[in-house]
Structures are given as C-alpha cells and as structure tokens.
C-alpha positions in Angstrom: -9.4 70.3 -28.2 -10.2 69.2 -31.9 -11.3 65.8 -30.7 -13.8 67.0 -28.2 -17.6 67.2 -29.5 -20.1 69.6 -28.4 -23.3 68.3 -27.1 -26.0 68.9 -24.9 -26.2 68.1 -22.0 -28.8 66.1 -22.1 -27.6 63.8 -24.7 -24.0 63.4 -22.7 -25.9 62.7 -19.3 -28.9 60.8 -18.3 -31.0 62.8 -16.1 -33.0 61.1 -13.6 -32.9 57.8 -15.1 -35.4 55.1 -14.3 -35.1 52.6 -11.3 -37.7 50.8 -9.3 -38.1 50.4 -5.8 -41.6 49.2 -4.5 -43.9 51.6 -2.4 -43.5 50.6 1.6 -39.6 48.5 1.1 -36.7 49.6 3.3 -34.4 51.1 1.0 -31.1 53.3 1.9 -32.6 57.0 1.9 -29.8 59.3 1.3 -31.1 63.1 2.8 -29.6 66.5 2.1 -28.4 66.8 5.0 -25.8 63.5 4.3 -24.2 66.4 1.9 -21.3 68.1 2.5 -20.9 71.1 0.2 -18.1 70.7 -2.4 -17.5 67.0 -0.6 -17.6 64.0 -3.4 -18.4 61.7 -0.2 -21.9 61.3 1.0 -21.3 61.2 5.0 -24.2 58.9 5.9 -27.9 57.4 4.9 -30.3 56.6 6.9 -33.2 53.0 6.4 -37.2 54.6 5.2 -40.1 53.2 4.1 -39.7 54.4 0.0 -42.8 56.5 -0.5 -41.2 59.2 -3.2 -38.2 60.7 -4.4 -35.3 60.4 -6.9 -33.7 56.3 -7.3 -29.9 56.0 -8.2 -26.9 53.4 -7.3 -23.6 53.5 -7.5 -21.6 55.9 -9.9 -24.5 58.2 -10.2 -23.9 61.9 -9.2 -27.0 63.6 -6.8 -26.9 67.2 -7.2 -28.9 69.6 -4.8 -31.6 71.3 -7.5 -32.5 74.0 -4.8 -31.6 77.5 -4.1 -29.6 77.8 -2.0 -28.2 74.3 -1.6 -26.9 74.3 -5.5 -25.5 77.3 -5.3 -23.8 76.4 -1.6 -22.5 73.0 -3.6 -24.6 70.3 -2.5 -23.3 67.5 -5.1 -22.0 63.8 -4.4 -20.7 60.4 -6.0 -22.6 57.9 -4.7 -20.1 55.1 -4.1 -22.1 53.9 -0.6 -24.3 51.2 -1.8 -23.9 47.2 -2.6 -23.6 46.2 -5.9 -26.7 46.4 -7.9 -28.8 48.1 -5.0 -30.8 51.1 -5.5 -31.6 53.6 -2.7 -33.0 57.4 -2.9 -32.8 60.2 -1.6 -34.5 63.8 -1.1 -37.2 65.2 -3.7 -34.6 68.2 -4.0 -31.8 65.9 -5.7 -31.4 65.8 -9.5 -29.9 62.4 -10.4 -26.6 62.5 -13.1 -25.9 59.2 -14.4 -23.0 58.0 -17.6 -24.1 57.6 -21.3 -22.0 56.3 -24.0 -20.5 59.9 -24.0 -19.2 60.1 -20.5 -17.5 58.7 -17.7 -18.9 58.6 -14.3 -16.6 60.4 -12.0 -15.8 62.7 -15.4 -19.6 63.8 -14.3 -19.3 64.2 -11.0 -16.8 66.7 -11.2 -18.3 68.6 -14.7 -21.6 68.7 -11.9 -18.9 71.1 -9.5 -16.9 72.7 -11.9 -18.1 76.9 -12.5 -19.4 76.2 -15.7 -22.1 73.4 -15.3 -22.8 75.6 -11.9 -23.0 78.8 -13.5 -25.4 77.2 -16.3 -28.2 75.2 -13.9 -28.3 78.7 -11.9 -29.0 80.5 -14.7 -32.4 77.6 -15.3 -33.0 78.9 -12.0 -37.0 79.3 -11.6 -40.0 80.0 -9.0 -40.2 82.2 -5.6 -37.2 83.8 -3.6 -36.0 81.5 -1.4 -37.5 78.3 -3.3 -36.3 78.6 -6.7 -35.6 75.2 -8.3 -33.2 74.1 -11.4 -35.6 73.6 -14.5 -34.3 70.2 -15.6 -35.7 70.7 -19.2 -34.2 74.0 -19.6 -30.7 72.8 -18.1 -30.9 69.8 -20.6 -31.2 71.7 -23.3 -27.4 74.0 -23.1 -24.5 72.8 -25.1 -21.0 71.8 -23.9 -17.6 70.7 -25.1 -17.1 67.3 -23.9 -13.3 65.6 -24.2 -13.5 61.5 -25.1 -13.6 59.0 -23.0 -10.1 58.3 -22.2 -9.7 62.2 -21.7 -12.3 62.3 -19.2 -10.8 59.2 -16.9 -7.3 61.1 -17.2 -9.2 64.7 -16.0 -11.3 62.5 -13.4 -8.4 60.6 -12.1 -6.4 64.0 -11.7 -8.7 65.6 -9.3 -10.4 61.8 -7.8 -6.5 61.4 -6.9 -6.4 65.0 -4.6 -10.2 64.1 -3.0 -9.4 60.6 -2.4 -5.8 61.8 -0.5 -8.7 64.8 1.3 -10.3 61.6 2.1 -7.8 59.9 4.1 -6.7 62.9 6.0 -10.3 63.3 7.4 -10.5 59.4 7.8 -7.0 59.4 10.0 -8.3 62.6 11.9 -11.9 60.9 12.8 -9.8 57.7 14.3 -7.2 60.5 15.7 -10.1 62.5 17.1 -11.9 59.0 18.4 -8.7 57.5 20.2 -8.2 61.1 22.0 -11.7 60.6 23.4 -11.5 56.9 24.5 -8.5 58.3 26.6 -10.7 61.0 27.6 -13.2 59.0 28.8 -10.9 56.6 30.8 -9.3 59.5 32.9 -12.5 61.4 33.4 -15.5 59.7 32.5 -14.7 56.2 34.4 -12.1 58.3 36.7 -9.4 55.2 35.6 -6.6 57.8 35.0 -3.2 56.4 36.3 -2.5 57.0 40.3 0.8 57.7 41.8 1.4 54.0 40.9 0.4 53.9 37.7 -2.3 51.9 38.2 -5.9 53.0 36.8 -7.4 55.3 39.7 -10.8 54.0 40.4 -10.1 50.3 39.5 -7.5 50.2 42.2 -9.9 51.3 45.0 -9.3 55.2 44.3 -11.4 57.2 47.1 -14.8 58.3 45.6 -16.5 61.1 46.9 -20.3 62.1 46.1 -20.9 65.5 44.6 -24.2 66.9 45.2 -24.3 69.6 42.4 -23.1 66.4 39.7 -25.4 63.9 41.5 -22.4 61.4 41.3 -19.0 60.7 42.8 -16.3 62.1 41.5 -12.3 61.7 42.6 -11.5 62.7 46.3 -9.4 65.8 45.6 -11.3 67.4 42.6 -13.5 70.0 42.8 -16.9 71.0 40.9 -16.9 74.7 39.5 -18.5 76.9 37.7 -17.1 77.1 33.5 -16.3 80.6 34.6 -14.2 79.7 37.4 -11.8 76.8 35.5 -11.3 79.8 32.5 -12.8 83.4 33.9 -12.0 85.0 30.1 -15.4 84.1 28.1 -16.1 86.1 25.4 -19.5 86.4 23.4 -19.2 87.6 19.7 -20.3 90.6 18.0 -21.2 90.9 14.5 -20.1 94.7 13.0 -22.4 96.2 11.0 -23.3 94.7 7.5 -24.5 97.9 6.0 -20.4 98.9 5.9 -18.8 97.1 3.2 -15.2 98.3 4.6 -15.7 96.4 7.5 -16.0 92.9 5.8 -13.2 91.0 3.5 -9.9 91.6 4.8 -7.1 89.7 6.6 -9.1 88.6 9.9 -11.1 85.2 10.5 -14.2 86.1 11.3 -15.9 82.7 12.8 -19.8 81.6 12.4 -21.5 78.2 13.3 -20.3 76.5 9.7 -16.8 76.9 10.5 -17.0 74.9 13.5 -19.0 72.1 12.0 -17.1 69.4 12.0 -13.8 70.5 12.2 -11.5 70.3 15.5 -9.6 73.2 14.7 -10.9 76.5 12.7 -7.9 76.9 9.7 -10.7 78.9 7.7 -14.1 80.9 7.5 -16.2 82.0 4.7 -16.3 85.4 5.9 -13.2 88.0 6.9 -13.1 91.5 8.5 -11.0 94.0 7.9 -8.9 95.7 10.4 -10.8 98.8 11.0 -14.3 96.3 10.8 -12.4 93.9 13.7 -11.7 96.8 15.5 -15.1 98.1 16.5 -15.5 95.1 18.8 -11.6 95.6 20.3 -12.6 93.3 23.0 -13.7 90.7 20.9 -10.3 89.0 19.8 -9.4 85.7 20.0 -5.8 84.6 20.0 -4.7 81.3 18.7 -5.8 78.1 21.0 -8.9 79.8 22.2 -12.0 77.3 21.9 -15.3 78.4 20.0 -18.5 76.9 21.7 -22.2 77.1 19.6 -24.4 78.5 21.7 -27.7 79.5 19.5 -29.3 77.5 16.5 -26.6 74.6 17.0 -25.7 74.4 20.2 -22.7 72.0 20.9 -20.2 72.5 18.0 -16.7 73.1 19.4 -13.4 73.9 18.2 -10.1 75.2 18.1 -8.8 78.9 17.3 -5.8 78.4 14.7 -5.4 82.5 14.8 -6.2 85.4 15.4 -10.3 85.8 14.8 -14.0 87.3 16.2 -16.8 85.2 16.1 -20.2 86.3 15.6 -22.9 86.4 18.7 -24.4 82.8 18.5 -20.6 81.3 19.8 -18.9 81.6 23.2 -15.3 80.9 23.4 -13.3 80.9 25.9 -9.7 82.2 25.9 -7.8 79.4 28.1 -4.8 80.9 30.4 -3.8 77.8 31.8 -3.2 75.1 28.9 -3.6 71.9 30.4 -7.2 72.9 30.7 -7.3 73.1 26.7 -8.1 69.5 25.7 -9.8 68.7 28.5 -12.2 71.4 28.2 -12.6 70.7 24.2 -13.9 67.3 25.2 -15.5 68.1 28.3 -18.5 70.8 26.7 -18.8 68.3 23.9 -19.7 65.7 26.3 -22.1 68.4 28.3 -24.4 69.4 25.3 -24.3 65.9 23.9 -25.7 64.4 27.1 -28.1 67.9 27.9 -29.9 67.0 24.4 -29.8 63.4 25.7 -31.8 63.9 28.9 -33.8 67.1 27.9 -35.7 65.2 24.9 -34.9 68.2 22.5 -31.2 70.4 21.4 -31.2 74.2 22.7 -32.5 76.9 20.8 -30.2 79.7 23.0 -27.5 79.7 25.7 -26.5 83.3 26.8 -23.2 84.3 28.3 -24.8 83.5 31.7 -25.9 80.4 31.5 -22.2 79.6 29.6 -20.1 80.5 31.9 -22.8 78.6 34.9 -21.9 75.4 33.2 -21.0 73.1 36.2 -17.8 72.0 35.1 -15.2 68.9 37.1 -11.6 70.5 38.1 -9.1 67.5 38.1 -5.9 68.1 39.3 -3.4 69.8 37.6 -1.1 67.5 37.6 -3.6 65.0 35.9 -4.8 67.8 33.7 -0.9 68.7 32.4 -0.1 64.3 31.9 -3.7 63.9 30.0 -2.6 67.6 27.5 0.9 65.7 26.6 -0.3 62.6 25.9 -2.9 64.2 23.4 -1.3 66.9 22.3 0.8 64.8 19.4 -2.6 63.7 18.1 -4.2 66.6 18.1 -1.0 68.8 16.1 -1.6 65.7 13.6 -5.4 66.6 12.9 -4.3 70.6 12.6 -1.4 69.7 10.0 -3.7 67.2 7.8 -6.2 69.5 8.3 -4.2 72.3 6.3 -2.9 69.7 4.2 -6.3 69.4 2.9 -6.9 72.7 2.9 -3.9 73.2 0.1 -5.4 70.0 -1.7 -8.6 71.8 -1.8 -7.3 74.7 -3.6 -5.4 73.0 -5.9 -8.1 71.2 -6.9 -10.4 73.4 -7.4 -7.8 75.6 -9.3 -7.0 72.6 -11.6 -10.7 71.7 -11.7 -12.1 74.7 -14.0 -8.7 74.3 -16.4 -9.6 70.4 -16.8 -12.8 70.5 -17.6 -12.5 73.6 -20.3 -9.5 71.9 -22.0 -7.4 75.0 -21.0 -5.1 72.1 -19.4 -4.3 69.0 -20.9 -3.3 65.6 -18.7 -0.2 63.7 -20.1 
C-alpha cells in the first residue's frame, strides 16, 4: 500500500457537480424507488418536467443521502442514459462523480463498501426518521485511495461478479416472460393444444359462459373458490419481538421484501430460531409452497425454496396437488394485477377470507399436469441462477471490503 495516497474525500470525488437542465424540459428523472438496495443497476426512469433535484450522466454514482435508504444501500452507476445527456433524479440522492484521483466504477463500489458506509452514517444529522448525510461534514474525512490502474483492477474484480449477477437476472426475466406467454395461450386465450394438438379455442373448442367470471371459459372447467383448488391456506404469524431467542437461527422467516421480485424465496433478512418457529407450529411452510402479499403490497408472489413462516401480511398456500403449482403462481399474479386495473387503486388489506374467496378457473388436470412439465425446466433454471447469484453476491461482498482497504491485492 506504499503507493496509495490519503485524501479527503472531497478532493478524490466531486460531489454534486454542476449540470444544467432548463426549468419545464423533459429530462429522464431517475426516482428512489428505480433503486434496488446493494444493486449497481438502476431498474428504470421515468420522463418529468425538471423542476428541482440533483443532475448527473453517465459514470456518475447516486447514492441515497437519507436514513433509512443509505443505511438499507440505496446506491447505483448510472450507465442508462445517451451519450452526453443529463437526467436527475430525487432531492434525496447525493451525486459521486471521478476527479483526476479516481476511476468511476472504482467509486461506485468505494460508495458500498463498509467503510465509506460507516463514515456518511456517522455525518448523519436532523430528526429520527429524517436524518440526512451532511455532505460538508462527509467531505471533509480522509481515506487511502490506490492509483488509478489499481482502482480499474479492484473495479473490474467485483464489476466482473455484478455484471455475471446481471445476466442471471436478465435470462430469468426472459425465462419468467416466455413461461407467461405460454401461460397466457393455454389459459388466457384458452389456445392450449386439444386432443389433436391443435390450439383449443382457434379450432372451434366449445365455449361456455360463466356467470361468476362474466366470460366463457372451456366446456369442461369449472370456477371455484382459491380454497377449493388448494384447501391448505395459511396466514402468518409474527412471534414476539420482545424475545431475542426467538429471532436469528436456522429458519426463513419470510416478509413482503423477500418476495419482491423474486420467483422463488432462496433468502430473507430475518431468521427464527427453532423454539421462536415453534410457537406458531402450524405455521410451516414446506418447500414449493407459494407466498401471496396480502397487506401494504398486495400481489407479490413466490415460491418456497424451504422450510419457512411468513409474517401476517402474506397468505401462502401449501399446494397438494403439483400441477396446480405454476398455474396458480401465474394465475394470482394475473388476479391482483387486473383487480388494481379495474378498481382505480392497489389494496390496502386482504384477510384469510377474502384469500381463499378468490374465484379461481379449474382446468383439467390433464391440461394442468402437460402445462407444469413444459414449464417446469424453466422455472428449475430461474431457482439455480437464482442461487448462483446468491453465491456471487457473497463473494463479492466478501472480496469487496478486502479490495478497497488494500488488505487484497489484484494481480
């Protein structure tokens, strides 16, 4: 480390540098919300009016300045815009851009790595619940920064594991898409192959009108309650948090950010112990089960990967017969999606009740069991990258402290 200099931070990095974008112009707005903690890709922008906020382009680093979206990890490359075009983004963002000193991904991950964390909480100030990094204060602390060619190897080290994270989630969104266009074929349009092979409804399948759906539907298939496709629904239970033996052992314990986004569960941020799972006996959810939000985001829906308890804003449902599996994973995502749709506004609460009410089509089983083996490669393909990434994650974030301190050198 003899060749590395200590500086502060505010001579290595511009902070919020200048950019103009005219009051009233369409410019790409980049939101919070278009964050995904510890993600380096920024999942979406939306077109505003620029009235205020923070201006960057590409190679800069946004980092969330607020409690508790720092600490959470809110912090992206922005690599989403045209050459030489500026967007912004929320108020809350600080904006990290390259100086002589340093390389521009080299920032992005100093920005994630424990020790520039650990030092913009510390400039921490204002309320509970609305404290805010004090730019001048974070400016001002001193770190050891490698040259310029050190900081491309350390930045190409860990860019190389996010961009192969990347892929995997690229590959499982066109996976996850294709499963759903055959979803929609079979049971949407009702085209599913007949006894010829020919697509059902195309051919001049028999329609019949269902008055509960208000549409026609196969001859043959029934409407049912959820209840009555899969009678074992089971709402969560949170143990109590006042008894610290109950929390951080060996048992998934699944709440509404585990499900975002993901098809299948592989992790949660919170555990239970044995004797914390076993208050709520009953509760247990063995491997294939599928979690549905119910309460403050209705809608999200995935897959149990082992043995696990949610919390009491999800329903899941414990599938006995497993050629309902897939079908049902597509099927409530399709329900909420189009309830929002037509009711103007998302859910603030489904109960148990009102769950397991959920009018629901019953093909035949013998559609149901072609339509689960013509997915089910597909869908074991999104589970393994899905870990895969999981074991990238972790190395990276092992390797990423080492890096950046110098305790590891790249060759």
């Amino acid at each position: 480390m003899n060749s590395w200099k200590k500086l502060q931070i505010g001579t290595a990095i511009f902070f919020n540098p200048t950019e103009s974008i005219s009051k009233g112009k369409v410019a790409k707005k980049i939101p919070m919300g278009s964050l995904t903690e510890f993600q380096r890709k920024i999942n979406s922008f939306e077109y505003c009016k620029y009235k205020s906020g923070p201006k960057f382009r590409n190679g800069d680093t946004i980092m969330a300045k607020i409690t508790p979206c720092l600490e959470n990890g809110k912090t992206a490359f922005v690599d989403v815009l045209d050459e030489e075009e500026i967007a912004f983004g929320s108020s809350e963002f600080i904006v990290l851009r390259k100086t002589p000193n340093t390389d521009p991904m080299f920032i992005y991950y100093l920005a994630i790595s424990p020790t520039f964390r650990k030092r913009a909480i510390s400039c921490m100030e204002g309320t509970s619940g609305r404290k805010r990094v004090s730019e001048k204060t974070l400016k001002y602390f001193e770190l050891n920064f490698p040259p310029i060619e050190n900081q491309k190897q350390i930045a190409k080290v860990l860019s190389d594991l996010d961009t192969k994270i990347e892929l995997n989630n690229k590959i499982n969104t066109e996976l996850e898409a294709m499963a759903k266009l055959i979803y929609d074929y079979w049971f949407v349009q009702f085209d599913f192959p007949d006894e010829n092979g020919k697509p059902y409804k195309f051919s001049g399948g028999k329609m019949v009108y269902n008055e509960e759906l208000k549409r026609e539907i196969p001859e043959g298939w029934e409407v049912k309650d959820l209840e009555d496709i899969e009678s074992n629904i089971v709402t969560g239970k949170t143990p109590s948090t006042k008894k610290d033996e109950f929390y951080n052992g060996e048992i998934p314990f699944i709440t509404i950010g585990d499900i975002r986004g993901n098809m299948h569960i592989i992790e949660t941020q919170q555990t239970l112990s044995e004797i914390g799972a076993n208050q709520n006996q009953n509760k247990f959810l063995p491997k294939g089960s599928i979690c549905v939000t119910c309460i403050a985001s209705p809608g999200l829906v995935g897959f149990v990967t082992k043995d696990s308890q949610t919390n009491q804003q999800i329903n899941s449902i414990i599938c006995k017969r497993e050629e309902n599996k897939f079908f049902l994973y597509f099927y409530l995502k399709d329900y909420f999606k189009f309830a929002k749709a037509s009711s103007g506004s998302t859910f603030s609460n489904m109960n148990k009740g009102e769950f397991s009410s959920i009018k629901t089509i019953k093909p035949r089983k013998e559609i149901l069991i072609d339509f689960s083996n013509k997915l089910e490669s597909s869908i074991n393909k999104i589970l393994v990258n899905q870990l895969e990434n999981q074991k990238l994650a972790e190395l990276r974030d092992w390797l990423l402290p080492m890096l950046i301190n110098g305790q590891v050198r790249v060759k």
